[in-house]
C-alpha positions in Angstrom: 130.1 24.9 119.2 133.0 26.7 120.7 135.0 27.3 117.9 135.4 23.7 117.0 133.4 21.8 114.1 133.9 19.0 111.8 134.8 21.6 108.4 137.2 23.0 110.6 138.8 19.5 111.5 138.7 18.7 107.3 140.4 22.3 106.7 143.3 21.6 109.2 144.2 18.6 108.2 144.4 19.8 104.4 146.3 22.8 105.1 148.6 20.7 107.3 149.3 17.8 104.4 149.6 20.8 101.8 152.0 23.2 103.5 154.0 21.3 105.4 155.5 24.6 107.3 152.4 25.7 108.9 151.8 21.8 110.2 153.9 22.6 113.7 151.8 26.0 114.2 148.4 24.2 113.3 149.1 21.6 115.7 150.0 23.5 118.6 147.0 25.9 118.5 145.0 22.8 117.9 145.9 21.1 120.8 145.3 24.2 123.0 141.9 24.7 121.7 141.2 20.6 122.1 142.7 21.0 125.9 140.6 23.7 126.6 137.5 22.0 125.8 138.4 18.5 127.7 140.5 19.9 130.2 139.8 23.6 130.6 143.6 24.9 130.7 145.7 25.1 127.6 148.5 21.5 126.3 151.6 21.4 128.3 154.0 19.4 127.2 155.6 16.6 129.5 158.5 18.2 132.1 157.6 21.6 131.4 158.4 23.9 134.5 155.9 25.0 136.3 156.7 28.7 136.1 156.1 28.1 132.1 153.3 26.3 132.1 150.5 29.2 131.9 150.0 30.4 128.1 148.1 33.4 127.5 145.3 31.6 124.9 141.6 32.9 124.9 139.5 30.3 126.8 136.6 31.4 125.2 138.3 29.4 121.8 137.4 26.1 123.8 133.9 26.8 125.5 131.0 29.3 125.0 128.9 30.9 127.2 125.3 29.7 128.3 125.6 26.1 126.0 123.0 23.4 126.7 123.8 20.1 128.3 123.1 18.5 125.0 125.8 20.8 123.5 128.3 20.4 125.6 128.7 17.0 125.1 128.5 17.0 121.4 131.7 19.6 121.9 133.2 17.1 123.7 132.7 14.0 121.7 133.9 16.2 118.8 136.9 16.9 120.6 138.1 13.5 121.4 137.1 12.5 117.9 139.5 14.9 116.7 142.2 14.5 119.5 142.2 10.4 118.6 141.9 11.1 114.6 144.2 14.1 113.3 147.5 12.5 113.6 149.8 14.6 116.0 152.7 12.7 114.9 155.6 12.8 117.2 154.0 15.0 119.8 153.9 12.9 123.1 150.1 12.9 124.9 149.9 10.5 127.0 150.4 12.8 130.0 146.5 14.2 128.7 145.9 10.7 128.4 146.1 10.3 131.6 144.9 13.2 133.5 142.6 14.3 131.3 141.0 11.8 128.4 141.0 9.2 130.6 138.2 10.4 133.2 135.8 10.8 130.2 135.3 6.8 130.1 133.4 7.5 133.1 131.0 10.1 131.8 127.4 9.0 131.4 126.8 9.9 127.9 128.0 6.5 125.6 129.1 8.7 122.7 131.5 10.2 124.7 132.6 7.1 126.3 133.0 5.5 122.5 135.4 8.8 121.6 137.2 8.2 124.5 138.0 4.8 124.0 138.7 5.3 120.9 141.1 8.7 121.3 142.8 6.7 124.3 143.2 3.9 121.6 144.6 5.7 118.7 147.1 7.9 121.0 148.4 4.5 122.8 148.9 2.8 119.2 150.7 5.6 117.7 153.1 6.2 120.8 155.5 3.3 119.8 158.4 2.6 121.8 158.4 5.5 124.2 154.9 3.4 126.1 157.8 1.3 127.8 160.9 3.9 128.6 161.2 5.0 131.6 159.1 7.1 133.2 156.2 6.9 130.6 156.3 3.2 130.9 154.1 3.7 134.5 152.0 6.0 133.1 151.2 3.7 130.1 150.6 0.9 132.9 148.2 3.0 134.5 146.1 4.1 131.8 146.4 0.4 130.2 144.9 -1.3 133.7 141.8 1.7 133.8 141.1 0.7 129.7 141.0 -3.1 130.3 138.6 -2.6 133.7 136.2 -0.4 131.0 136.9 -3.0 128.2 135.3 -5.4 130.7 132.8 -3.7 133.0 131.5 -0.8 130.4 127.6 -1.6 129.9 128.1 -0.3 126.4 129.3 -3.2 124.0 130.9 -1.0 121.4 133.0 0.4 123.9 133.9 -2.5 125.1 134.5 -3.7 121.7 137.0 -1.0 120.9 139.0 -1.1 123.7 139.6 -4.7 123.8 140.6 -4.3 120.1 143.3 -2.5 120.0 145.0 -4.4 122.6 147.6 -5.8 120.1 151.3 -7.1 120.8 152.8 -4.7 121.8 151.1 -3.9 124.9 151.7 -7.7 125.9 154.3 -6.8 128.7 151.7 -4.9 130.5 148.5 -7.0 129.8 150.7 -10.0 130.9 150.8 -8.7 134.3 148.5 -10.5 136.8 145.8 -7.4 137.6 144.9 -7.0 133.9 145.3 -10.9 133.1 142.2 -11.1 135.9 140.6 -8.6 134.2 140.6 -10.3 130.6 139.2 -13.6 132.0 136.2 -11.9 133.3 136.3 -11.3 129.4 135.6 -14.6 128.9 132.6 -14.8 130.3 131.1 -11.7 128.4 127.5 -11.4 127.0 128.9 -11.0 123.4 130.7 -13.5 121.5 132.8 -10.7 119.8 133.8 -9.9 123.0 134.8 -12.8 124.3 136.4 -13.9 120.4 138.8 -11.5 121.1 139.4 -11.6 125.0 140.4 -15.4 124.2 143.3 -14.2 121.4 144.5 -11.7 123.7 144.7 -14.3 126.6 145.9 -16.9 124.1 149.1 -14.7 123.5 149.8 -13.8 126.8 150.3 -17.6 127.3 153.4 -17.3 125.8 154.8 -14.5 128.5 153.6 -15.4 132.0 152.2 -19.4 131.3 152.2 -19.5 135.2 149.3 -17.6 135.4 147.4 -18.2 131.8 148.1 -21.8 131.0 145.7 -23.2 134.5 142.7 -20.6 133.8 142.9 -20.9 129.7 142.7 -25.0 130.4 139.5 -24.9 132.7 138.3 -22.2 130.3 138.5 -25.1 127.7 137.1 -27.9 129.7 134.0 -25.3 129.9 133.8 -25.1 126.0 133.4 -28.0 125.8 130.9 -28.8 128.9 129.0 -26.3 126.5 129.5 -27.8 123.7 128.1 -31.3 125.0 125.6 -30.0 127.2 123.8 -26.8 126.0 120.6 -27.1 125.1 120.7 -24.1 123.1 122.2 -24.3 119.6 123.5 -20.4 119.1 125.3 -21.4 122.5 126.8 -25.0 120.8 128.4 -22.7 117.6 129.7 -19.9 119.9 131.4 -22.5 122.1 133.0 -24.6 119.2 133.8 -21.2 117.5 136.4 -20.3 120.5 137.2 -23.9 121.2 138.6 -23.6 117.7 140.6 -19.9 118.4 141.7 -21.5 121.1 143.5 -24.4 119.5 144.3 -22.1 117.3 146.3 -20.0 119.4 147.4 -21.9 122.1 148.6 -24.9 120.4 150.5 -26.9 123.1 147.7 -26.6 125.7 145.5 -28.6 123.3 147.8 -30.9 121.7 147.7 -33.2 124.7 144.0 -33.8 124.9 143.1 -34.8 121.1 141.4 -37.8 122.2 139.4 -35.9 124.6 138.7 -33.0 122.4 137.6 -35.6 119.7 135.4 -37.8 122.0 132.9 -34.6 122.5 133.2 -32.9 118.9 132.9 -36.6 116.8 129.0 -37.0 117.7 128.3 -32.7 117.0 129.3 -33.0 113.3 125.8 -34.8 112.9 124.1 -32.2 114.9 121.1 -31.5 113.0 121.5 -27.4 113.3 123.5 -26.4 110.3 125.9 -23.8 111.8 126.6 -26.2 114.8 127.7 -29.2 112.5 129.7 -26.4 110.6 131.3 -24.4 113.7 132.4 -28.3 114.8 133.6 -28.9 111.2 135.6 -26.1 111.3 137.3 -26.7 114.9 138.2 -30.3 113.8 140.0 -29.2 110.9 141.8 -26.5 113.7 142.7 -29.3 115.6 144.1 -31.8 113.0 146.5 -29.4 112.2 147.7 -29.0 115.6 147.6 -32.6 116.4 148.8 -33.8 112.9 149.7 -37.8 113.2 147.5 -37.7 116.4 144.2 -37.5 114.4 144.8 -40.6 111.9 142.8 -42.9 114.0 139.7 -40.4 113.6 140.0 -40.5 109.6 137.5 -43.3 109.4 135.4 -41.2 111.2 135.7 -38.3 110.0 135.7 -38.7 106.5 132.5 -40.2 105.2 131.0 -37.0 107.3 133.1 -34.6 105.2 132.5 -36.5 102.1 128.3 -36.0 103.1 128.4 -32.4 103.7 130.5 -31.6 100.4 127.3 -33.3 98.4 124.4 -30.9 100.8 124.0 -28.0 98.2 121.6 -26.3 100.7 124.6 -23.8 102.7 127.8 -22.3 100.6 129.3 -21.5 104.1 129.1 -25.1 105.1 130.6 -26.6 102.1 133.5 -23.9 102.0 134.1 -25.2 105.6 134.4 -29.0 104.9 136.5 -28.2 102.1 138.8 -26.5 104.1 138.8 -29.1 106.7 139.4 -31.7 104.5 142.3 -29.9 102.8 143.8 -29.3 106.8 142.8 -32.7 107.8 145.0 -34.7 104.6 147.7 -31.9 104.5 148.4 -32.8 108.4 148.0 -36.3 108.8 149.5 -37.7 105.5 146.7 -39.1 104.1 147.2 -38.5 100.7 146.4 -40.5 97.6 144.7 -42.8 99.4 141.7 -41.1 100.2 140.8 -41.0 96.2 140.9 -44.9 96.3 139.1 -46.1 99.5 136.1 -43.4 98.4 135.5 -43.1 94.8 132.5 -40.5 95.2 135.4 -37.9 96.6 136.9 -37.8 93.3 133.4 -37.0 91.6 132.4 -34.9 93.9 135.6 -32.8 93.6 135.9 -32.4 89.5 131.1 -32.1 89.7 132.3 -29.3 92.3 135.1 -28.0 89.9 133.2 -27.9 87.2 129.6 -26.4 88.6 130.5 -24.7 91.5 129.8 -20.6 91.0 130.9 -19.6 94.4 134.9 -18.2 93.8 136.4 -18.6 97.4 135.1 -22.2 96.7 136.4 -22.9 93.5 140.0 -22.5 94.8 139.4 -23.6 97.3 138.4 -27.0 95.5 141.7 -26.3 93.7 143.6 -26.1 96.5 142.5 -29.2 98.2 143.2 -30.9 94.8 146.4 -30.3 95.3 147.2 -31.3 98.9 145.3 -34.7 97.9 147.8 -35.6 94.7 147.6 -37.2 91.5 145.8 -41.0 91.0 146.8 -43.4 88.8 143.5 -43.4 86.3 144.0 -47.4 86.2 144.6 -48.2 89.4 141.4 -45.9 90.3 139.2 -47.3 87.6 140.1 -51.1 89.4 139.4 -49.8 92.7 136.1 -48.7 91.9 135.2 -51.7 90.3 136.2 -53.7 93.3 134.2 -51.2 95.5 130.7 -51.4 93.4 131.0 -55.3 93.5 131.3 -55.6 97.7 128.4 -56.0 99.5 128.3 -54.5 103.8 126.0 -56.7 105.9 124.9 -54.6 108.5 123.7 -56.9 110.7 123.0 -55.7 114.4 123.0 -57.6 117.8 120.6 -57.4 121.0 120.1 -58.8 123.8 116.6 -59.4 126.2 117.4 -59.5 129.4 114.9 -61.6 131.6 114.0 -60.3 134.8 113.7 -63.1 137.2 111.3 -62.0 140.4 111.1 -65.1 142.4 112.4 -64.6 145.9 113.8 -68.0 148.3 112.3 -67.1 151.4 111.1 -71.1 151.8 114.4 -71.8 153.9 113.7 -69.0 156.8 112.0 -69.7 159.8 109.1 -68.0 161.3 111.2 -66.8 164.0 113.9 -64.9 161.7 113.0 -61.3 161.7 112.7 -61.0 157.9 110.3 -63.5 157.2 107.3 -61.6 157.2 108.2 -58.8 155.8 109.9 -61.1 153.3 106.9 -62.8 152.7 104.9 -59.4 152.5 107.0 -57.8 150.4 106.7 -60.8 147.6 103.3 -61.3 147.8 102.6 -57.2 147.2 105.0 -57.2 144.1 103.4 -60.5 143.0 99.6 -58.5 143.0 101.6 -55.6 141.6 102.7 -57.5 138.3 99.8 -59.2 138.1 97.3 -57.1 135.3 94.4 -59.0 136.3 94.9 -57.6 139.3 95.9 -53.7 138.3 92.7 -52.3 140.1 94.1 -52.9 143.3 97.5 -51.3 142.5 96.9 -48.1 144.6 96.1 -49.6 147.2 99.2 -52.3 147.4 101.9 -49.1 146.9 100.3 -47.3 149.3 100.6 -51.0 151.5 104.3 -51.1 150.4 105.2 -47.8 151.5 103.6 -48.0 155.1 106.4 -51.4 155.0 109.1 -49.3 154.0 108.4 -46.3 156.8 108.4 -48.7 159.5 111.4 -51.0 158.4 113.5 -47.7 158.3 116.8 -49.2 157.5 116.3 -52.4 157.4 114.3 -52.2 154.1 118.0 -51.9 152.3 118.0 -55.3 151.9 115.0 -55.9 150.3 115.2 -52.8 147.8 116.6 -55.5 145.0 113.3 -57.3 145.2 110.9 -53.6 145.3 113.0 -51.4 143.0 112.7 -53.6 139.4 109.2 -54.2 139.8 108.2 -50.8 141.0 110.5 -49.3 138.2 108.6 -51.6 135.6 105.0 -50.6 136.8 105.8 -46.8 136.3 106.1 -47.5 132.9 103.3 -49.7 132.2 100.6 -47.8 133.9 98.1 -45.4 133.4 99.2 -41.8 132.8 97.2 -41.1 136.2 98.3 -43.6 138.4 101.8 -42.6 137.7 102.0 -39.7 138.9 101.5 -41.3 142.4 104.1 -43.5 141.9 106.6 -41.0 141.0 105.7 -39.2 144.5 106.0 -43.0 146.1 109.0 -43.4 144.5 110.3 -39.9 145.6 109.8 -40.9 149.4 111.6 -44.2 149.0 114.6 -42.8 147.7 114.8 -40.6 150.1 114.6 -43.6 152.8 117.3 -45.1 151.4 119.2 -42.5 150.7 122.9 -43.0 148.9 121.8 -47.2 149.1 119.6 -46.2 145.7 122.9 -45.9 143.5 122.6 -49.4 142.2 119.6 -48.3 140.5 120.0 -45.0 139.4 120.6 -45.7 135.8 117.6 -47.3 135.4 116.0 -44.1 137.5 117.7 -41.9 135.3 116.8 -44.1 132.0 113.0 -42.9 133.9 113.6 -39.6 133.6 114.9 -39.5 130.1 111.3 -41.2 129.2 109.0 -39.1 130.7 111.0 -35.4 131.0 108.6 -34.3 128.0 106.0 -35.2 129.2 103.0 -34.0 131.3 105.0 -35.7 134.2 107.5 -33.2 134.3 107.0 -31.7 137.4 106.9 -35.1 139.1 110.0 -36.0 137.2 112.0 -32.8 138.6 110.3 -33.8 142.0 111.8 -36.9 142.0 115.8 -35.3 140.6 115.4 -33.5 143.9 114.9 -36.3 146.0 117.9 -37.9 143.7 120.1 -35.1 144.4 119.5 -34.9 148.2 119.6 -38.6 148.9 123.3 -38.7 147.4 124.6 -35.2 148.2 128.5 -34.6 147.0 127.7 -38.4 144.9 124.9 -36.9 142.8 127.7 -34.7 141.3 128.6 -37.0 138.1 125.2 -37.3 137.1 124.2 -33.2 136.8 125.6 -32.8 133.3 122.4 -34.2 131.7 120.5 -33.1 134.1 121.2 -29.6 133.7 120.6 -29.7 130.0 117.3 -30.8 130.5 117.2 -28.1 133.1 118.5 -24.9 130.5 115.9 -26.6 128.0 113.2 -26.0 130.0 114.3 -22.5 131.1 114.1 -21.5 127.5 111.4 -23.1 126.2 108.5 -23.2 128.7 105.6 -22.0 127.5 103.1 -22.9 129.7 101.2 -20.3 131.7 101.6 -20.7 134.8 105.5 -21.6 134.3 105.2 -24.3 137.2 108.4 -26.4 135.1 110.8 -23.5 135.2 109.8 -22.3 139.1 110.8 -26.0 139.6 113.7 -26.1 137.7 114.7 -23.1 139.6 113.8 -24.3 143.2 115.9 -27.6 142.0 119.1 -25.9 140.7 119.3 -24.4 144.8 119.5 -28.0 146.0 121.5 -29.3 144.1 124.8 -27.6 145.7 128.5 -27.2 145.4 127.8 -29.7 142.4 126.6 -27.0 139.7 130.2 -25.0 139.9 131.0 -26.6 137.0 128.0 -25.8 135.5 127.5 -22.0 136.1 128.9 -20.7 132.7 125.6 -22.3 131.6 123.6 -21.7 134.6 123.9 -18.3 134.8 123.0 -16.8 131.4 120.0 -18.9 131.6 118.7 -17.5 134.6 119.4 -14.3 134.3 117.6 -14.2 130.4 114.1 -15.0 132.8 115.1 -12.3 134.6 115.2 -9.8 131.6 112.5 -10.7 130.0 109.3 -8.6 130.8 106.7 -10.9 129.5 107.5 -13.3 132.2 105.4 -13.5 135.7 106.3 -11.2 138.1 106.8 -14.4 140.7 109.0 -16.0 138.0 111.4 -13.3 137.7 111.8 -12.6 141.9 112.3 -16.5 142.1 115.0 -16.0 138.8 116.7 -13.2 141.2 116.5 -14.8 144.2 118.2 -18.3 142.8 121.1 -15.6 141.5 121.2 -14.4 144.6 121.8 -18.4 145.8 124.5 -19.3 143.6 126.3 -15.8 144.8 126.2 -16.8 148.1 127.6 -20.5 147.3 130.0 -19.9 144.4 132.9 -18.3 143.2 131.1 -15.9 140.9 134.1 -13.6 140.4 134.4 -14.2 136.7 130.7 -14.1 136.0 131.1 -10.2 136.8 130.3 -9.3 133.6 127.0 -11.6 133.0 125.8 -11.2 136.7 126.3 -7.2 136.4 124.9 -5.7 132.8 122.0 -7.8 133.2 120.7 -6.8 136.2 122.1 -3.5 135.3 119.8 -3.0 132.3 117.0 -4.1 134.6 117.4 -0.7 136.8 117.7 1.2 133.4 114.6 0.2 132.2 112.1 2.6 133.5 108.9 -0.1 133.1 110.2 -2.3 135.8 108.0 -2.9 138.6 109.4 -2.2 142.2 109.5 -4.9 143.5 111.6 -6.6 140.7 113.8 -3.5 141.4 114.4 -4.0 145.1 115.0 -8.0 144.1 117.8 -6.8 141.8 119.3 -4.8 144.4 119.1 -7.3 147.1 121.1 -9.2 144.6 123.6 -6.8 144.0 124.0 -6.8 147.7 124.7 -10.2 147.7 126.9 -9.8 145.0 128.6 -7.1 146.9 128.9 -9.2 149.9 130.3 -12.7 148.3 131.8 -11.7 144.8 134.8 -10.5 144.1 136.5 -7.4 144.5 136.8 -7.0 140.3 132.8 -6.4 140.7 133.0 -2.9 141.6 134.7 -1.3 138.4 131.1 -2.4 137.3 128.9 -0.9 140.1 130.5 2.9 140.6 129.6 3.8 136.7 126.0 3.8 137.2 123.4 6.2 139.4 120.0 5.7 138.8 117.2 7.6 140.0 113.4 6.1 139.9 111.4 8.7 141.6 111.1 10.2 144.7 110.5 6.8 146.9 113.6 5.2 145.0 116.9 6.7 144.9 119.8 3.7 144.0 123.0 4.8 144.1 125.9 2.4 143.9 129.6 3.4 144.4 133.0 2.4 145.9 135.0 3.8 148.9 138.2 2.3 150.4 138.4 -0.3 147.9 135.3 -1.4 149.2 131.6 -1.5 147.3 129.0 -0.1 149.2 124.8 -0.3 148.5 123.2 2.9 149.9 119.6 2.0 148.5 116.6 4.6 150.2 114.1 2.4 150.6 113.5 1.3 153.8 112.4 -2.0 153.2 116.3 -2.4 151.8 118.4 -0.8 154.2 118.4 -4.1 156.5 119.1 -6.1 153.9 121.9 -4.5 152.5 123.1 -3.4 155.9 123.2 -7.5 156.5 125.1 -8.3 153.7 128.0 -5.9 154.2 128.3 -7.4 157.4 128.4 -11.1 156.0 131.3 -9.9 153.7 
């Protein structure tokens, strides 16, 4: 191994800790032997002249004749390993940071990319104040900006992982800086929730030093928490958002202080979410917030407690008891509310000294302890009253509702035959009449099919009558057979798209449709029909996506049908529906691109799955998607059981990608070159700033060719 080996690390850095007079000699040889192998040429320190700078030192210490591949880069990961690890205290490298270590967080092999980062990590942390003097201050900048673009676009997450880590405080004057700040909100939209966990504290810091540029991003990034939060379909995706919702409030205080109520509004109805670590990830960001928001969250007490007070009784989770003890403690400690609590719920004080008393679990027993105290002391007689007042009061829980009667009768009696509405007035009456007749159901076929041909040749005259056809016709898709309605929802498709924007007065009861029969067999009509919905009303169909769209990212996970007909709907549906979705890609996205992964799914499936990322490329802003666009589709090309075609969709995506995303998304692309076989050689790179797509295939170079010319 070229002289170098882990014994020989062990040895050095004894004989260095136990004679402290050979440490200065062990360290200089050591670095010339480590330089040799990463940089071929013997350590130099910073400013030396020229003239001086060649030292007579064997090469053959650092390399050895006729080694394998496979060697080589275990001598090189060993290297860095011990370049990052032996503690050159008070020697200054990052000049061979920078010129040297640096270019190995490009190299192919991910060991050596994991020593890298780490050796560029260690060396950075230990250089302590001379990072921002003078002339190392630039070179610190440099090598901090080339880090953070690995940290983000690496396709190894343990790299990225390690890099992003050691990004502590006092690297904050450079991270603040508007390039790298970029770079750490792409973060945000990382695969991993480790990643992202600590992108978010990083970004929440850097608040504090340049707000102008953190303060905007970090407050949409929390307006998409919590679209995740109330919208997701998938409950892994529900704890991960409340999880950083709550390290955001956390960390950036003042940017949630002023929307409590808002913040509240979403998390109140989660804490009854029936997954366990959603209800507990919620719990947990509550209790964040209350002590952020201190007298701001005493209205919510009502709330709030009785749902504490029921999760400190479920025995069935440690994890989410510790939590709602915690919370409670945060929640009385910031609000006040102390004493009091013990009297207007008697069970709390059982619960608390049953809990004392049994509980086996230490961090919970003080933490029952602790919240003991924050609650105070009770007067034993004035409780003992109070409970006896509580057990003799009765709660009458009566409920209201209310029957709304539909009245269909229609005054047509005062037109005259002449006026240009009476017979279709008339027509119209007497076909609803037949249609709400059951006696007469056998002929119901026959009188929508009648009441369409009326509608087509009104045109837009049949606005006026759409308060007498819309109830009835609304009411018979509900009350008729499962076969028969399937036409309907096809009729009722066509007339909504006559109408067009004039069939907003009845889309909640169109939507209350939907919400009925989305799990059903009728699905396909159903998502027919949201089509129609969304292209009859255009830029207005915008506040109604959000609950579309989780019924959407429901479907995408959870179809098992064969054929997949409900997601290749879904997908064809999410292309219509427009500039509408950008608030909805975080969730989109991931989705879409999970069909695309997965190798069990139809081949047709995953090309549409490509193709609708290829959509949303060309429509959006998809800058800060980067990272969940790129490693995906990336991981496709790396695996070598995908079909061609499925490859030459990915890399007409890319393309795309190339063309309409942002100019962050080629510290992703120049890392990788793949090679399939002889017909398919993909190589992706960057020149001039630029990201170019050489792909030789011929039925690609058009494509690609067009796309650079879009951009």
């Amino acid at each position: 191994m070229g002289g170098l080996s882990q014994t020989l690390a062990e040895v050095l850095s004894v004989l260095s800790a136990c004679i402290p007079n050979l440490s200065q000699e062990i360290e200089v040889r050591l670095l010339d032997l480590l330089s040799f192998v990463l940089d071929q040429k013997p350590f130099n320190y910073p400013g030396t002249p020229y003239k001086y700078r060649n030292k007579n030192v064997d090469p053959m210490l650092g390399t050895a004749p006729n080694m394998s591949k496979e060697e080589q880069d275990k001598l090189t990961a060993m290297a860095l390993n011990m370049l990052g690890s032996f503690g050159f205290d008070g020697r200054i490298l990052i000049e061979l940071v920078k010129n040297c270590v640096i270019n190995y967080l490009q190299d192919p092999n991910i060991v050596i990319r994991r020593e890298a980062a780490t050796c560029c990590s260690k060396i950075m942390a230990s250089s302590g104040e001379d990072l921002f003097q003078g002339f190392y201050a630039d070179l610190a900048s440099q090598i901090i900006e080339k880090l953070i673009t690995v940290g983000v676009a690496d396709s190894d997450l343990l790299t990225r992982k390690i890099i992003l880590s050691f990004l502590d405080h006092r690297f904050d004057t450079h991270l603040s800086q508007a390039t790298n700040l970029r770079a750490l909100f792409v973060a945000l939209n990382d695969e991993s929730i480790e990643i992202r966990e600590v992108a978010l504290k990083i970004i929440c810091r850097l608040g504090k030093l340049n707000p102008a540029h953190v303060l905007p991003s970090l407050r949409k990034y929390m307006i998409q928490l919590l679209r995740d939060l109330e919208h997701s379909g998938d409950h892994l995706t529900k704890e991960e958002s409340s999880n950083l919702l709550g390290i955001l409030i956390s960390e950036s205080p003042g940017l949630a202080k002023p929307y409590v109520e808002a913040l509240m509004r979403i998390l109140l109805p989660k804490l009854s979410d029936p997954d366990a670590g959603v209800s507990s990830s919620v719990l947990s960001t509550v209790g964040a917030l209350s002590t952020v928001s201190r007298d701001d969250m005493s209205p919510h007490i009502p709330s709030l407690f009785p749902l504490i007070i029921e999760t400190l009784q479920d025995q069935s989770s440690h994890g989410k008891r510790e939590v709602a003890l915690k919370t409670l403690g945060q929640l009385t400690e910031s609000t006040g509310y102390v004493i009091k609590p013990l009297t207007e719920y008697p069970k709390l004080l059982e619960i608390m000294l049953t809990g004392l008393q049994t509980e086996t679990n230490f961090s919970i027993r003080m933490q029952f302890l602790k919240v003991f105290g924050i609650l105070g002391a009770l007067d034993p007689y004035a409780f003992k009253l109070n409970q006896l007042k509580l057990e003799g009061r009765l709660y009458d829980d009566e409920g209201t509702g209310r029957h709304p009667k539909a009245d269909d009768n229609v005054e047509w009696l005062g037109m005259s035959p002449s006026s240009e509405d009476y017979y279709p007035t008339i027509t119209i009456t007497v076909l609803i009449r037949i249609l709400r007749d059951p006696s007469l159901s056998q002929h119901r076929a026959l009188v929508i099919h009648a009441l369409m041909l009326i509608v087509k040749s009104l045109g837009s005259k049949v606005i006026q009558f759409l308060p007498q056809i819309m109830p009835p016709f609304l009411q018979i898709v509900r009350t008729c057979e499962p076969e028969f309605r399937i036409l309907l929802f096809q009729q009722l498709g066509q007339l909504v798209a006559r109408v067009k924007q004039h069939i907003r007065d009845y889309l909640p009861d169109i939507f209350n449709l939907i919400d009925d029969y989305w799990n059903t067999p009728n699905v396909i009509n159903v998502i027919t029909l949201i089509e129609g919905v969304a292209v009859a009303l255009s830029d207005e169909f915008k506040p109604h996506i959000a609950p579309i769209i989780k019924k959407f990212l429901v479907v995408l996970s959870t179809d098992t049908t064969a054929t997949k007909e409900p997601t290749m709907k879904v997908l064809h549906a999410l292309e219509i529906f427009g500039t509408g979705m950008d608030d909805y890609l975080h969730l989109v996205i991931p989705a879409i691109l999970k069909l695309c992964e997965f190798q069990e799914n139809r081949k047709r499936v995953r090309i549409l799955a490509l193709k609708t990322i290829s959509g949303i490329c060309h429509r959006f802003s998809v800058s800060s998607y980067a990272s969940r666009i790129i490693h995906p589709l990336a991981r496709i090309l790396d695996n070598p059981s995908s079909l061609n075609e499925i490859i030459q969709e990915v890399m007409r995506t890319l393309c795309v990608y190339s063309s309409f995303g942002s100019n962050f998304g080629q510290s992703f692309l120049p890392q990788r070159n793949y090679s399939r076989s002889d017909e398919d050689v993909v190589c992706i790179g960057a020149t001039d700033g630029r990201r170019i797509c050489h792909v030789y295939a011929d039925d690609l170079k058009g494509h690609c060719q067009t796309s650079r010319d879009l951009s």
